[in-house]
C-alpha positions in Angstrom: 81.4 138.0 86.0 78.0 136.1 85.3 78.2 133.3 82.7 74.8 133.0 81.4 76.1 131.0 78.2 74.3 127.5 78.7 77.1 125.9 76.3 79.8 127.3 78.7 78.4 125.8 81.4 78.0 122.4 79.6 81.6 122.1 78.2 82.7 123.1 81.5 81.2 120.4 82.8 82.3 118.0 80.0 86.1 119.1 80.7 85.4 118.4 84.5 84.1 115.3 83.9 86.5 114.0 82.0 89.1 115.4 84.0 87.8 113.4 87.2 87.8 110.2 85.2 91.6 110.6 84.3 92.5 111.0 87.6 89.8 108.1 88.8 91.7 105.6 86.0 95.3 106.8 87.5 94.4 106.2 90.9 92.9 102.5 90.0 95.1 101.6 87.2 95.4 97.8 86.9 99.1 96.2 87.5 99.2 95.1 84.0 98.0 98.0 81.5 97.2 96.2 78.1 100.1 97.9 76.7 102.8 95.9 79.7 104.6 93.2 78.4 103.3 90.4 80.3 99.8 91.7 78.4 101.2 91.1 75.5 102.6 87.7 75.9 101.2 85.2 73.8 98.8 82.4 74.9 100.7 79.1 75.9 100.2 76.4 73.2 97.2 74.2 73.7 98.0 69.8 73.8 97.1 69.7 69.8 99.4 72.9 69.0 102.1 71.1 71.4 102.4 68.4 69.2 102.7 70.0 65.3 104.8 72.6 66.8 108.5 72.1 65.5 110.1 75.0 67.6 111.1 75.0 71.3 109.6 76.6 74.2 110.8 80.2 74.7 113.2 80.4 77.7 111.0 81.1 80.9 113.6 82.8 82.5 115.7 82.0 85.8 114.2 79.6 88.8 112.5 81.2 90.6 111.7 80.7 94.2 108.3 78.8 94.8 107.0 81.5 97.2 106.7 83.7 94.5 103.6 84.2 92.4 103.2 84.1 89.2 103.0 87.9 88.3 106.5 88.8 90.4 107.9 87.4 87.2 106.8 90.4 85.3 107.5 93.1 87.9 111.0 91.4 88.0 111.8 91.7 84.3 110.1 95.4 84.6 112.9 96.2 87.4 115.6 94.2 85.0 114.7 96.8 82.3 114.2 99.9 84.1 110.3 100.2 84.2 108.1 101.6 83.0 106.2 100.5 85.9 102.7 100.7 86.0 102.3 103.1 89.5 103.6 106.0 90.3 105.2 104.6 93.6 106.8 101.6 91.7 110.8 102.5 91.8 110.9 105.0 94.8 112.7 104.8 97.9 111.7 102.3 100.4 112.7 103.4 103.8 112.9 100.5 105.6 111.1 101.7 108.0 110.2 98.6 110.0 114.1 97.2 110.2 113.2 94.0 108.8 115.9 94.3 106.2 120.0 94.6 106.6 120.5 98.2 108.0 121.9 100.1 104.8 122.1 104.0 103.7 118.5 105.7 102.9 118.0 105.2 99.2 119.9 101.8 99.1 116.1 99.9 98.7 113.6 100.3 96.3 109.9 99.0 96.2 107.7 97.4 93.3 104.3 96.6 93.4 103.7 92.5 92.5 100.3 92.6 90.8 97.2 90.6 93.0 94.9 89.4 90.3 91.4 91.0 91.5 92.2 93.9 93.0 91.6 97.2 91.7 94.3 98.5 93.9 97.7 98.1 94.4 97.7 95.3 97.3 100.0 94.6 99.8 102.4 92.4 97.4 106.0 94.2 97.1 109.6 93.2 95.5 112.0 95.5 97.2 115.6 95.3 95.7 118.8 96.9 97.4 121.6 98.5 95.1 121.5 99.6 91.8 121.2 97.6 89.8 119.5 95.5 92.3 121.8 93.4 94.0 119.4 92.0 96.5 116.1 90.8 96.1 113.2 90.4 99.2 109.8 89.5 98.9 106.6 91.0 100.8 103.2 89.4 100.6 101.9 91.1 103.6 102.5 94.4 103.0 106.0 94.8 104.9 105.3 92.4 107.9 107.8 90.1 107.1 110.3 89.3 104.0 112.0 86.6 102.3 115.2 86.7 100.5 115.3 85.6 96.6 117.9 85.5 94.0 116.0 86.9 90.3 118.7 85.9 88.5 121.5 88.0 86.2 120.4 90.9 84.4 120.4 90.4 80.6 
């Protein structure tokens, strides 16, 4: 079968098109879609607000460790909450592949991406929690080389 409809082959196109851009914004979708939490936090107060402001300072949360950047808070209250995480990979298995971790039963860890501000990918920053609800709490920045230990605190 011949199409010879011009306007077939343009909406054809059109559909493809925007198809491929879907799948393009999936693939490269940034830690922190507009519509995450941490997105939707509100500025911090500049000096002068500081001052005429009456009411005190949200609670930031528990201590955590110094190693940690800034965005693991926000992939840590994601895991508190059950997600939704912002990739696809974000809650599956990790295998423990590289026996860094304590030796446990295959779906004991999971892994969560820890957003790396300039990167249009996911990075190589990963939380990786054992139990569930996560009772242990280890810390990647190098992509799986090496882990430390953390304590995020008691779920709400």
């Amino acid at each position: 079968m011949r199409l010879r409809n011009p306007i077939v082959w343009l909406l054809l196109a059109l559909t493809l098109a925007a198809g491929w851009q879907q799948w393009r914004a999936q693939q490269h979708a940034p830690a922190t879609p507009h519509d995450s939490p941490a997105a939707q936090a509100p500025a911090p107060p500049t000096t002068t607000d500081r001052a005429t402001n009456a009411e005190p300072p949200a609670d930031p949360g528990p201590a955590l460790p110094a190693f940690l950047p800034p965005e693991a808070r926000a992939t840590i209250a994601l895991i508190q909450r059950g997600g939704p995480y912002p990739y696809r990979q974000d809650g599956q298995v990790f295998g423990n592949r590289e026996g860094l971790l304590p030796r446990q039963p295959r779906g004991w860890y999971r892994e969560y991406t820890v957003d790396t501000p300039g990167l249009r990918h996911r990075g190589a920053r990963r939380i990786v929690t054992g139990g569930n609800p996560p009772r242990e709490w280890y810390y990647s920045d190098d992509h799986y080389r090496s882990f430390r230990s953390f304590n995020a605190g008691v779920q709400p």
